[in-house]
py3Dmol code that shows the C-alpha trace and the ligand (Angstrom):
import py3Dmol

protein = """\
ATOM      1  CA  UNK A   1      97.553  95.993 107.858  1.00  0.00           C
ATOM      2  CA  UNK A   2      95.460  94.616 111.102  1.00  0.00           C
ATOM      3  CA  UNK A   3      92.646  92.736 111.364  1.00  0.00           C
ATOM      4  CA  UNK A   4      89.174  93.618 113.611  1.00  0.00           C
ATOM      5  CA  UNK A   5      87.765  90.139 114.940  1.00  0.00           C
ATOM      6  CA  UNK A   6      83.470  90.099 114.246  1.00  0.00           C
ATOM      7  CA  UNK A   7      81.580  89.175 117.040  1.00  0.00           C
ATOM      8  CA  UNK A   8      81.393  85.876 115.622  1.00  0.00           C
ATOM      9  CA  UNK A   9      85.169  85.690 115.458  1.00  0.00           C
ATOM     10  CA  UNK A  10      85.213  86.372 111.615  1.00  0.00           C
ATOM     11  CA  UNK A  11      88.105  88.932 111.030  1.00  0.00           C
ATOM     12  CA  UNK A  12      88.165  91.488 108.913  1.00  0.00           C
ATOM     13  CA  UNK A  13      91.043  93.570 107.581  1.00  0.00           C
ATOM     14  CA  UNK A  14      90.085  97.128 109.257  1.00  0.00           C
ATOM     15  CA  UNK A  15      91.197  99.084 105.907  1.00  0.00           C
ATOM     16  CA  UNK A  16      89.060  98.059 102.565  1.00  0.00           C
ATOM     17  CA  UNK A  17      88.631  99.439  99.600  1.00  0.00           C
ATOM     18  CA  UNK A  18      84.861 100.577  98.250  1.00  0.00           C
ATOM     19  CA  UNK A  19      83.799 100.476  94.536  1.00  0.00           C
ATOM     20  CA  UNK A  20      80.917 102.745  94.520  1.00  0.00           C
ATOM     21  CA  UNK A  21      80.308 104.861  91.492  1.00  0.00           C
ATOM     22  CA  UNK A  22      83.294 102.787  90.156  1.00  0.00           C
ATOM     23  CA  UNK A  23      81.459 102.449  86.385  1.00  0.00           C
ATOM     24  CA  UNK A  24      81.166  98.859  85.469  1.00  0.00           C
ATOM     25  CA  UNK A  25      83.650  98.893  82.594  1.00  0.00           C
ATOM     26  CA  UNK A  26      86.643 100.006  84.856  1.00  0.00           C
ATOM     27  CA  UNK A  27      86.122  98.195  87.937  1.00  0.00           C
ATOM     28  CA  UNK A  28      87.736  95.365  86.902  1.00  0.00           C
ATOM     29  CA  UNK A  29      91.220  97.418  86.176  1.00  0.00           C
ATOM     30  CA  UNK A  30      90.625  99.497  89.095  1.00  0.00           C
ATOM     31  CA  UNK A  31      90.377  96.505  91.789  1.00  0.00           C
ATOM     32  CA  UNK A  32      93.465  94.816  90.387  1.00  0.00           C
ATOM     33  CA  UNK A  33      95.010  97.834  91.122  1.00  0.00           C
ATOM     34  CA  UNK A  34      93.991  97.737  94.291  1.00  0.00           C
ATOM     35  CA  UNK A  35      94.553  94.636  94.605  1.00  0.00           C
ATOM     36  CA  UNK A  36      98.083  94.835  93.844  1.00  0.00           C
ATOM     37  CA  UNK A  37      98.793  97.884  95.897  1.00  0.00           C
ATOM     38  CA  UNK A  38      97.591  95.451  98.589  1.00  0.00           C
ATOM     39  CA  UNK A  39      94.264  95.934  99.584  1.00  0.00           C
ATOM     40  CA  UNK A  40      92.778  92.766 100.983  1.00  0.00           C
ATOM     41  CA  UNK A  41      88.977  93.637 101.539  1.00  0.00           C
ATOM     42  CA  UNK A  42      86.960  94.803  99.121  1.00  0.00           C
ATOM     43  CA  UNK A  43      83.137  96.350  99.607  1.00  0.00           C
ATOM     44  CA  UNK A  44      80.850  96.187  96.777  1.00  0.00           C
ATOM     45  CA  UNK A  45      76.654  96.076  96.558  1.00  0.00           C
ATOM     46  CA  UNK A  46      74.676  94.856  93.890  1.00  0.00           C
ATOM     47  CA  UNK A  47      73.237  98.352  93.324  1.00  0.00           C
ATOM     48  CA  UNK A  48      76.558  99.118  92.042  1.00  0.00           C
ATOM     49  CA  UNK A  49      76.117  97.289  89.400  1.00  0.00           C
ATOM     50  CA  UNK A  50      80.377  96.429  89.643  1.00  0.00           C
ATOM     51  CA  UNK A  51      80.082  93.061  91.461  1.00  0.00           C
ATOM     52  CA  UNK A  52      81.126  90.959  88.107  1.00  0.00           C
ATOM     53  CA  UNK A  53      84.297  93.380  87.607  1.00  0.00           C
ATOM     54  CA  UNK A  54      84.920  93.375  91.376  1.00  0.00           C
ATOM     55  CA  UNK A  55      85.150  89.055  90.671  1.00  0.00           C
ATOM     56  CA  UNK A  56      86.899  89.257  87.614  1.00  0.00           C
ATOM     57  CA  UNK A  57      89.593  90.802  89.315  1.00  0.00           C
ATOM     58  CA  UNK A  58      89.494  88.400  91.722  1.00  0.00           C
ATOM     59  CA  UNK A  59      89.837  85.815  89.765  1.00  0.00           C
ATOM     60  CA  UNK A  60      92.631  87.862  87.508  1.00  0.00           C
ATOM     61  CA  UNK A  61      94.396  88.315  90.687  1.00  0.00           C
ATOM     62  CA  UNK A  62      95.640  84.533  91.325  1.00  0.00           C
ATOM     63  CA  UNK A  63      95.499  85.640  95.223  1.00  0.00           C
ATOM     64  CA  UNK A  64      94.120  82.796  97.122  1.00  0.00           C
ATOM     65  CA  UNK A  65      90.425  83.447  98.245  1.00  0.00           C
ATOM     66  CA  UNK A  66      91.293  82.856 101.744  1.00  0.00           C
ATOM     67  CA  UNK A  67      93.475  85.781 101.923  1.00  0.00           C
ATOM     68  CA  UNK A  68      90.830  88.238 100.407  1.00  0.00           C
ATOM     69  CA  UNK A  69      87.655  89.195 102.217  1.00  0.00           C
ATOM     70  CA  UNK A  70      84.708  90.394 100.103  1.00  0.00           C
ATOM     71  CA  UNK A  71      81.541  92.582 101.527  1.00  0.00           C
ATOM     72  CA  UNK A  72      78.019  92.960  99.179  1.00  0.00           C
ATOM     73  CA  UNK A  73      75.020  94.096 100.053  1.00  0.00           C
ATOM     74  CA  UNK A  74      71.502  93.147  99.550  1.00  0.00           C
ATOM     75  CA  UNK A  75      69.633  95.795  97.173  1.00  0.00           C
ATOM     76  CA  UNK A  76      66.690  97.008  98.712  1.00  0.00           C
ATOM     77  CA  UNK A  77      64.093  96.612  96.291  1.00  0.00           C
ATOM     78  CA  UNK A  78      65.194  92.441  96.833  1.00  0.00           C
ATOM     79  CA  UNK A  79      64.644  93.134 100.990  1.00  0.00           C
ATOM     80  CA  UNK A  80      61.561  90.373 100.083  1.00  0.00           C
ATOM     81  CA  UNK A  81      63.604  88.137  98.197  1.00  0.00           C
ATOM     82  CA  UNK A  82      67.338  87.965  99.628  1.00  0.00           C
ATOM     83  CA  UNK A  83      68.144  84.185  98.947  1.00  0.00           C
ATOM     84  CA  UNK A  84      67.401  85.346  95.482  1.00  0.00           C
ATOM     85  CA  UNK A  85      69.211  87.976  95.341  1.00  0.00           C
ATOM     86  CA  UNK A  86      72.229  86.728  97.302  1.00  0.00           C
ATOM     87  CA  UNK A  87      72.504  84.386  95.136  1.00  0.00           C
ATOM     88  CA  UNK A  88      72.318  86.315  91.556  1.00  0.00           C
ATOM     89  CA  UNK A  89      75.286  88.598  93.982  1.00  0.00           C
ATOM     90  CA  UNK A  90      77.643  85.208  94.384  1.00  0.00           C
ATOM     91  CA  UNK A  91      77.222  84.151  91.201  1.00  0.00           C
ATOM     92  CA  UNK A  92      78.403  87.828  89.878  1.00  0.00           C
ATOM     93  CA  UNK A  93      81.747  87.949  91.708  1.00  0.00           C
ATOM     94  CA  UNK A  94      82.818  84.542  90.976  1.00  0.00           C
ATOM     95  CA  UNK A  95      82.662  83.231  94.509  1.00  0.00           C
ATOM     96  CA  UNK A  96      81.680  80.381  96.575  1.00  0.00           C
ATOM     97  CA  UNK A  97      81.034  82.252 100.148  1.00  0.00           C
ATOM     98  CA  UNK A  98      80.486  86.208 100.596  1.00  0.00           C
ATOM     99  CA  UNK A  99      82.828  87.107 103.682  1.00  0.00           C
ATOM    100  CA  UNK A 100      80.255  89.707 104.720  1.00  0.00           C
ATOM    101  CA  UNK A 101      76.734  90.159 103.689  1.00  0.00           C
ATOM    102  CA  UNK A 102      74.552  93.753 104.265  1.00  0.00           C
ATOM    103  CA  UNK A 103      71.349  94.551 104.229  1.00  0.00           C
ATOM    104  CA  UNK A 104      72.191  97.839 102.284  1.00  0.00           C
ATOM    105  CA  UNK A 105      69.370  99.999 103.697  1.00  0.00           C
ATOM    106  CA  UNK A 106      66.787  99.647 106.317  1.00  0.00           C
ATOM    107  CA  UNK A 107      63.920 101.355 103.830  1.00  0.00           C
ATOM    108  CA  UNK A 108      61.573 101.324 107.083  1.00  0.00           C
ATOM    109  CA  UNK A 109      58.545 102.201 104.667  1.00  0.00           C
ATOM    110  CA  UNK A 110      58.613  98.681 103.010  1.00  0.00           C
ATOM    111  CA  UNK A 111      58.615  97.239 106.661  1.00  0.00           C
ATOM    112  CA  UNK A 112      60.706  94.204 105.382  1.00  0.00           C
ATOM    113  CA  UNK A 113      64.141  94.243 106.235  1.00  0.00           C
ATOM    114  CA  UNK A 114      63.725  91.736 109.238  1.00  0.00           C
ATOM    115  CA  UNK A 115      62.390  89.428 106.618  1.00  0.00           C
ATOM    116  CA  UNK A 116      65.546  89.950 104.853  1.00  0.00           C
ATOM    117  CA  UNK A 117      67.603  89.123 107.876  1.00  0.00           C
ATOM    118  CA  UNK A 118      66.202  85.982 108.926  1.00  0.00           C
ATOM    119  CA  UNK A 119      66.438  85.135 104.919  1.00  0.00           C
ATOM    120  CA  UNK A 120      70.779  86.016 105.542  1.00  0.00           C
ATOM    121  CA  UNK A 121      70.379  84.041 108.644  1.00  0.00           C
ATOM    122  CA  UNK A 122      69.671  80.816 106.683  1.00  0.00           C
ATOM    123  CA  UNK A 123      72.371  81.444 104.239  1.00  0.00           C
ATOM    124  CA  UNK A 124      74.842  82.117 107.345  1.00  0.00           C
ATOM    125  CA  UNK A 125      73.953  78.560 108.440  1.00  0.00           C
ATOM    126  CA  UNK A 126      74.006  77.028 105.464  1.00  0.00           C
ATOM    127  CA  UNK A 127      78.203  78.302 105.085  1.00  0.00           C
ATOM    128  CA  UNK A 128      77.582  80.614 102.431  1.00  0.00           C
ATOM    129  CA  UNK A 129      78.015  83.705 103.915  1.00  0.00           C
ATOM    130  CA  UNK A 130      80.811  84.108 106.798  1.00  0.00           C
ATOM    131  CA  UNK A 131      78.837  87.080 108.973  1.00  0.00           C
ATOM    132  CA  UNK A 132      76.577  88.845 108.237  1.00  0.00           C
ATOM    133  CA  UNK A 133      75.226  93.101 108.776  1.00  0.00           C
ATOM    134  CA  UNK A 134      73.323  95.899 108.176  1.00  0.00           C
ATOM    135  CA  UNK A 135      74.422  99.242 106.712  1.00  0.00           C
ATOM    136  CA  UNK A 136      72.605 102.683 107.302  1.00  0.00           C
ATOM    137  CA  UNK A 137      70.658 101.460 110.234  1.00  0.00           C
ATOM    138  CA  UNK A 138      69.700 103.909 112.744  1.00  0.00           C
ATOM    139  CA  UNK A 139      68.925 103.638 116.300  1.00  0.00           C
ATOM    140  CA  UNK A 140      65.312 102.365 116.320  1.00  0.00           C
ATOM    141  CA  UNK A 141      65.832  99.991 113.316  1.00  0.00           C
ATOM    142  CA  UNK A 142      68.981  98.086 115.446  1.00  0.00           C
ATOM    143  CA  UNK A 143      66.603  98.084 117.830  1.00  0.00           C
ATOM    144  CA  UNK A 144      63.729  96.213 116.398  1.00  0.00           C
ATOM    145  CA  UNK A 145      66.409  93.917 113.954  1.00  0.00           C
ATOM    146  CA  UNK A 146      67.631  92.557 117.791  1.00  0.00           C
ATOM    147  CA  UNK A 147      64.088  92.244 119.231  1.00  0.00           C
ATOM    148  CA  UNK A 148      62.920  90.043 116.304  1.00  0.00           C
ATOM    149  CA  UNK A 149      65.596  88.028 115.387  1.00  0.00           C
ATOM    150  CA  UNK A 150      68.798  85.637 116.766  1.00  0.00           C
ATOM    151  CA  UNK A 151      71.987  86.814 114.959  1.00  0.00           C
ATOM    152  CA  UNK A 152      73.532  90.405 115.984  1.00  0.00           C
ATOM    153  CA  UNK A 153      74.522  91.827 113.211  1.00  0.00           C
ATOM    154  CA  UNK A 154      78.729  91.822 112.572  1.00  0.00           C
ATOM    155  CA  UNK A 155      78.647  95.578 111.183  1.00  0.00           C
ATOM    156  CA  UNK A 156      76.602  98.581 111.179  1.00  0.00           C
ATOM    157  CA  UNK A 157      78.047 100.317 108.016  1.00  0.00           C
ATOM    158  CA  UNK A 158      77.023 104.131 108.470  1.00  0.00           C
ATOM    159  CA  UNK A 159      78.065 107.202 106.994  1.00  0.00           C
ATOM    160  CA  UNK A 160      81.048 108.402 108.679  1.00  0.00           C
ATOM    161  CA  UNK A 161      83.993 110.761 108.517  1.00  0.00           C
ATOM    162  CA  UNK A 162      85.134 114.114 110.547  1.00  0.00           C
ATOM    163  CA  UNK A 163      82.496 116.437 109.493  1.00  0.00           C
ATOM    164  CA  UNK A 164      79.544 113.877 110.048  1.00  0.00           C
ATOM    165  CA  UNK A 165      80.547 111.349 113.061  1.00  0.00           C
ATOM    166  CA  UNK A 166      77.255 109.961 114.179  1.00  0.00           C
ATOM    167  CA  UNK A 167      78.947 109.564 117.713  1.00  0.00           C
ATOM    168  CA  UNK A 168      75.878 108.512 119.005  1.00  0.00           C
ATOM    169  CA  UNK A 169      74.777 105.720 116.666  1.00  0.00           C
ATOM    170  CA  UNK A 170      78.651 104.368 116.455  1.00  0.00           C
ATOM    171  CA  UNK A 171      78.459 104.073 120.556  1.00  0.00           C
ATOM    172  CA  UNK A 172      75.511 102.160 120.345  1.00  0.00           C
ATOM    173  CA  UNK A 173      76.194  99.553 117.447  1.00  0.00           C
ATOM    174  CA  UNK A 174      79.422  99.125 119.701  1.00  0.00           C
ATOM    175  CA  UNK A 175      77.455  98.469 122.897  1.00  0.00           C
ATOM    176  CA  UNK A 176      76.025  95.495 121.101  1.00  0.00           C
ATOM    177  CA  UNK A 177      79.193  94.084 119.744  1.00  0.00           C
ATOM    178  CA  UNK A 178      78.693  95.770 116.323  1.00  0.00           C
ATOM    179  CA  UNK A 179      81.173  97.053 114.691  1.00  0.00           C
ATOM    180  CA  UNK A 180      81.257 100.053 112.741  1.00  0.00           C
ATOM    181  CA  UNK A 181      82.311 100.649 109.579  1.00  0.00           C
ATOM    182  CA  UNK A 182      82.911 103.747 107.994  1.00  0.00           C
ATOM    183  CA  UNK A 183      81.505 104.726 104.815  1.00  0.00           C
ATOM    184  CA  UNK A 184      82.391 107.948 102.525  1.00  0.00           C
ATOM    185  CA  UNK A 185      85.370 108.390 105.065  1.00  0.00           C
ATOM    186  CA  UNK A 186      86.645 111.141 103.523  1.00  0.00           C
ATOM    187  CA  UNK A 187      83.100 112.729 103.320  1.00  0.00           C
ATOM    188  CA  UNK A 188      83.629 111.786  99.663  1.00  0.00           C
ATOM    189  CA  UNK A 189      86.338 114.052  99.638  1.00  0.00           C
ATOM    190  CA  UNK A 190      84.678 117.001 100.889  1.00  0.00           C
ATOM    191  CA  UNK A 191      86.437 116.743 104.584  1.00  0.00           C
ATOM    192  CA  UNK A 192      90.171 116.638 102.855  1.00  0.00           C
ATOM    193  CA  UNK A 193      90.790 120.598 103.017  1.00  0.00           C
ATOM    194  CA  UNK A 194      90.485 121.918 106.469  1.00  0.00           C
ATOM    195  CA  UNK A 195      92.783 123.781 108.227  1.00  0.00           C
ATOM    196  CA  UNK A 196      92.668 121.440 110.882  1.00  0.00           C
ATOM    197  CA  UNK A 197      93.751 118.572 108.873  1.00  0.00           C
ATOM    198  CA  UNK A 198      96.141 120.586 106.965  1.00  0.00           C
ATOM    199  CA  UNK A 199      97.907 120.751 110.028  1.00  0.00           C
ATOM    200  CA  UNK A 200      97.953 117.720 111.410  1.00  0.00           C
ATOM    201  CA  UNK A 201      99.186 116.258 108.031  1.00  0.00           C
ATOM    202  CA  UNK A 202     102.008 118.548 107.674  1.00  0.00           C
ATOM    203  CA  UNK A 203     103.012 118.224 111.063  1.00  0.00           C
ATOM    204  CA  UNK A 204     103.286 114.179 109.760  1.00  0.00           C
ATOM    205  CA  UNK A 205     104.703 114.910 106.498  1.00  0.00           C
ATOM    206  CA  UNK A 206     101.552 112.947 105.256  1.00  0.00           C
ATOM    207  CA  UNK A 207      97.928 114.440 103.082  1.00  0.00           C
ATOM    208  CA  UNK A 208      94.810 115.268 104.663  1.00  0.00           C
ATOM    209  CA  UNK A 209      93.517 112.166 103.025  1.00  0.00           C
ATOM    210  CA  UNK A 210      95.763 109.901 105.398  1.00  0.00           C
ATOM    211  CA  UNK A 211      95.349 111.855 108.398  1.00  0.00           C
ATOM    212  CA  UNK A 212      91.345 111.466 108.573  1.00  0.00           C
ATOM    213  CA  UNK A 213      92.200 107.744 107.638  1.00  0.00           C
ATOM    214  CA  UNK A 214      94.541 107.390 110.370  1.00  0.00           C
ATOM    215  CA  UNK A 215      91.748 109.119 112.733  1.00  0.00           C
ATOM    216  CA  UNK A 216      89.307 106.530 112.006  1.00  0.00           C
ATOM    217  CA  UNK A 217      91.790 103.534 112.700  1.00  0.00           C
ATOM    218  CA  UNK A 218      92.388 105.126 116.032  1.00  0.00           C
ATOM    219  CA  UNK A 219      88.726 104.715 116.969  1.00  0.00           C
ATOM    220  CA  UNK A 220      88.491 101.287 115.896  1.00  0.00           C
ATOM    221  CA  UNK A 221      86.825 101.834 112.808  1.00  0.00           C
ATOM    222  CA  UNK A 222      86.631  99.199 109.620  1.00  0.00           C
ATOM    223  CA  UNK A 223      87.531 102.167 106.726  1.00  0.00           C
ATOM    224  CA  UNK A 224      86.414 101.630 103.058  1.00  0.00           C
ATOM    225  CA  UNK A 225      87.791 104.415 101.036  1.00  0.00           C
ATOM    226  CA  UNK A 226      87.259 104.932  97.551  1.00  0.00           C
ATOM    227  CA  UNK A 227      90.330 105.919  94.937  1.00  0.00           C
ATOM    228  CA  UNK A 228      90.255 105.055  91.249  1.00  0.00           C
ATOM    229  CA  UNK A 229      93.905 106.411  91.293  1.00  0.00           C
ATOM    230  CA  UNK A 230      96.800 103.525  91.766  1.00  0.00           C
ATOM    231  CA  UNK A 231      98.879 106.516  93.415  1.00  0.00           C
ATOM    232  CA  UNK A 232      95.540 107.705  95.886  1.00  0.00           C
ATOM    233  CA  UNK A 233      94.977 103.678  96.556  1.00  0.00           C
ATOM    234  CA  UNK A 234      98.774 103.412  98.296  1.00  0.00           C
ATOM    235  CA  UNK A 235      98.333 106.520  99.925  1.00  0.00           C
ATOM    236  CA  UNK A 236      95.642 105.804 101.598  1.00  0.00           C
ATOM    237  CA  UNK A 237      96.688 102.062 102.568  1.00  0.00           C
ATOM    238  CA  UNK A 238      99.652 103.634 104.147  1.00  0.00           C
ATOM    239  CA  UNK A 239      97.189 105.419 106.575  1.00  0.00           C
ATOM    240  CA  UNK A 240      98.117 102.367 108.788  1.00  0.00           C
ATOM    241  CA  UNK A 241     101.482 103.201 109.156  1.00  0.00           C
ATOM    242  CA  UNK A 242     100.797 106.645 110.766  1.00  0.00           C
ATOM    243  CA  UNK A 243      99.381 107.629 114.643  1.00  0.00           C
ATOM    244  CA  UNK A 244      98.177 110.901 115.603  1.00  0.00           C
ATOM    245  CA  UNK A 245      98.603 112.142 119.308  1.00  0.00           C
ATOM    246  CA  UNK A 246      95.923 112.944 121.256  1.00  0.00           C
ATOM    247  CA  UNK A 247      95.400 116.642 120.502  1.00  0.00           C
ATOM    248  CA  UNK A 248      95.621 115.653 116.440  1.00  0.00           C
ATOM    249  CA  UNK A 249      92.977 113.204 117.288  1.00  0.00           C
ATOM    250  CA  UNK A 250      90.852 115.483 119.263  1.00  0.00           C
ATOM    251  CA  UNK A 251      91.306 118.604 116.660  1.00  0.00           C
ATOM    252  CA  UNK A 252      89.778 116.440 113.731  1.00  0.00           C
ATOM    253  CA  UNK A 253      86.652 115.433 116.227  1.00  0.00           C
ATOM    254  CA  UNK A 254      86.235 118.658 116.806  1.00  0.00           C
ATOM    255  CA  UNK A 255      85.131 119.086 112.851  1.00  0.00           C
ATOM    256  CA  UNK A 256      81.741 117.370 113.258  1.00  0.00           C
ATOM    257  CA  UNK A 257      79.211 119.668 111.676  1.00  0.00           C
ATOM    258  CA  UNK A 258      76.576 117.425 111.022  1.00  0.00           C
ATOM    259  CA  UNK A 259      76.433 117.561 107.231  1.00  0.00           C
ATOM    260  CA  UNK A 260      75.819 114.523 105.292  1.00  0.00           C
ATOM    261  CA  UNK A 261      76.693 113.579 102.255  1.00  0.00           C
ATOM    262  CA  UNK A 262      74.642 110.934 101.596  1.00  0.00           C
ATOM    263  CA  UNK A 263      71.423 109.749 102.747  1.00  0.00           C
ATOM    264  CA  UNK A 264      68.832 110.123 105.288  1.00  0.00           C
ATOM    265  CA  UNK A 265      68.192 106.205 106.252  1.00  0.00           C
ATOM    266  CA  UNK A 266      65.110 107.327 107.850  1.00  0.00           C
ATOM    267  CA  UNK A 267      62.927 108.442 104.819  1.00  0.00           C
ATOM    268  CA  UNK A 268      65.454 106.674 102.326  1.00  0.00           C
ATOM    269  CA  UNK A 269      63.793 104.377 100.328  1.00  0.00           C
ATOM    270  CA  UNK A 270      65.085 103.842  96.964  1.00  0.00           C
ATOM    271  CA  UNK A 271      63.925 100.840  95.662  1.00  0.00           C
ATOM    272  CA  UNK A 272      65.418 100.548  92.143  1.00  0.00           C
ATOM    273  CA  UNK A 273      68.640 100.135  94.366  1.00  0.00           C
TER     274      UNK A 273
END
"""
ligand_1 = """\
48
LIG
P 85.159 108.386 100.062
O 84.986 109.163 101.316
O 85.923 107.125 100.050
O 85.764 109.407 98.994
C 86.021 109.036 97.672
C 86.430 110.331 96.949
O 87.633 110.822 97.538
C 86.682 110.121 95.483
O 86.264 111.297 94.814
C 88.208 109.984 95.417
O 88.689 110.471 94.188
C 88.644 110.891 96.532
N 89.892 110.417 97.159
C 90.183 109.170 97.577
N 91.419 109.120 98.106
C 91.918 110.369 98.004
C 93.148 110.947 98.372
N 94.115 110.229 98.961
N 93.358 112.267 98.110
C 92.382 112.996 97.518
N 91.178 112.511 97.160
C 90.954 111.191 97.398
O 83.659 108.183 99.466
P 82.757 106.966 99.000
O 81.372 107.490 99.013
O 83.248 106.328 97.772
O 82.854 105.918 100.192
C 83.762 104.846 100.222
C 83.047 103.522 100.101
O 82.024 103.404 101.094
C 82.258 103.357 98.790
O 83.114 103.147 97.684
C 81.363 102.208 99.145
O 82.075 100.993 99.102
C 80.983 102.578 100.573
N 79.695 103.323 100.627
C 78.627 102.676 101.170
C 77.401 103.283 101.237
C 76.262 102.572 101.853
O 75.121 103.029 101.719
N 76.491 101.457 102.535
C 77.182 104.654 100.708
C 78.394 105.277 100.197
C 79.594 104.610 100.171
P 89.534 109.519 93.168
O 88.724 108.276 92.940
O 89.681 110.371 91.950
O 90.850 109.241 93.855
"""
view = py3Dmol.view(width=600, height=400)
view.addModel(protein, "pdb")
view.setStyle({"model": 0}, {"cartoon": {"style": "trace"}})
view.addModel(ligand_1, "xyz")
view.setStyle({"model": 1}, {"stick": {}})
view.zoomTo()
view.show()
């Protein structure tokens, strides 16, 4: 599996593995699982409520920390009080140094999350977070995140697969040395029964599931699917192993029908998260 280098030469394996709506009482079992498949990176949040079961598997897994890299995200109703929060996060998974910190929405409405920021910039300086990102920024909220503060952010973690691309956004976190990563990359599911990606995956002998996978590594993109299925969790690790042509890659951009499935970071603003 390869690594993407962070533009502060952090690297990142470019296929993860996300926990949400992975219920508390089964994370645990479900991240060794993915741990032992072979999954290296794995993306949690506190508003998942999974970050202790995502650490004890961790620590269940005997894997040395240095081989594992482990993304959580600042709630947003703690945008005012991130040291705090980071801090009740580390302590939850068990771990001395979060490989990857977000800020997990902008919430423009509470007008805080450059407050937050320079909060994950201390922590980033003090060596207990390795880089640090935002996740559902748009456009205007990079924008005044680089005008007010020193760090660029490592990621911009958007919504992202075939039917919903955000082309637009992706080229822009990229012309500041962001990188993107890709979250619900199978559009939760949703994007796995095209005809389009029917065909490309039987013309690989692979699913639909590692085709759109496959599409995303081809653009550079750091992909966090979700399977609480051992046999799903290989499946999709083994993405890496296959390469569209061209055409294949073009047919599955040519799905983009912009329907989310999640939500609107301009208006979203769920505090309790
Ligand atoms: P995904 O696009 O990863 O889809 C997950 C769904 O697809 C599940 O229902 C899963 O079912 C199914 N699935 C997975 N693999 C296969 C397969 N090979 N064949 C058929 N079905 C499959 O959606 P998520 O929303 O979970 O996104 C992934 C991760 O992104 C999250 O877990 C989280 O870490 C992150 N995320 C971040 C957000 C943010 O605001 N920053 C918002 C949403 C997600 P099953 O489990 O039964 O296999």
């Amino acid at each position: 599996m390869s690594d993407l280098t962070l533009n502060n030469g952090v690297t990142i394996p470019q296929l993860g593995f996300g926990v949400f709506q992975v219920p508390p009482e089964e994370t645990q079992r479900i991240v060794e699982d993915a741990l032992e498949a072979g999954y290296r990176h794995i993306d949690t949040a506190a508003a998942y409520r999974n970050e202790a079961g995502v650490g004890a598997a961790i620590a269940a897994s005997g894997i040395p920390r240095e081989e594992l890299f482990i993304t959580t995200k600042l709630r947003n109703g703690e945008q005012g009080n991130a040291a705090e929060a980071f801090e009740d996060s580390r302590k939850a998974l068990g771990i001395d140094v979060v490989d990857l910190y977000l800020i997990h929405w902008p919430v423009p409405s509470q007008g805080l999350f450059t407050d937050a920021w320079k909060s994950m910039e201390k922590l980033q300086a003090a060596g207990q977070i390795r880089a640090i990102g935002v996740s559902n920024f748009l456009a205007d909220h990079l924008d005044t995140l680089l005008a007010a503060t020193e760090t660029v952010p490592a990621v911009n973690q958007i919504e992202l697969h075939p039917s919903f691309q955000q082309a637009e956004l992706a080229a822009k976190s990229r012309s500041h040395g962001i990188e993107v990563e890709a979250y619900s990359p199978l559009g939760q599911g949703g994007d796995l029964n095209g005809n389009a990606v029917t065909a490309v995956a039987a013309a690989h002998n692979a699913t639909t599931a590692q085709v759109v996978l496959a599409w995303h590594l081809a653009a550079g993109t750091i992909v966090i699917p979700k399977s609480a299925d051992s046999t799903r969790m290989r499946e999709n690790l083994a993405a890496a192993a296959i390469t569209l042509t061209a055409a294949e890659l073009d047919s599955i951009t040519a799905l983009e029908s912009g329907a989310r499935v999640g939500g609107d970071p301009a208006v979203a603003a769920w505090t309790q998260l």
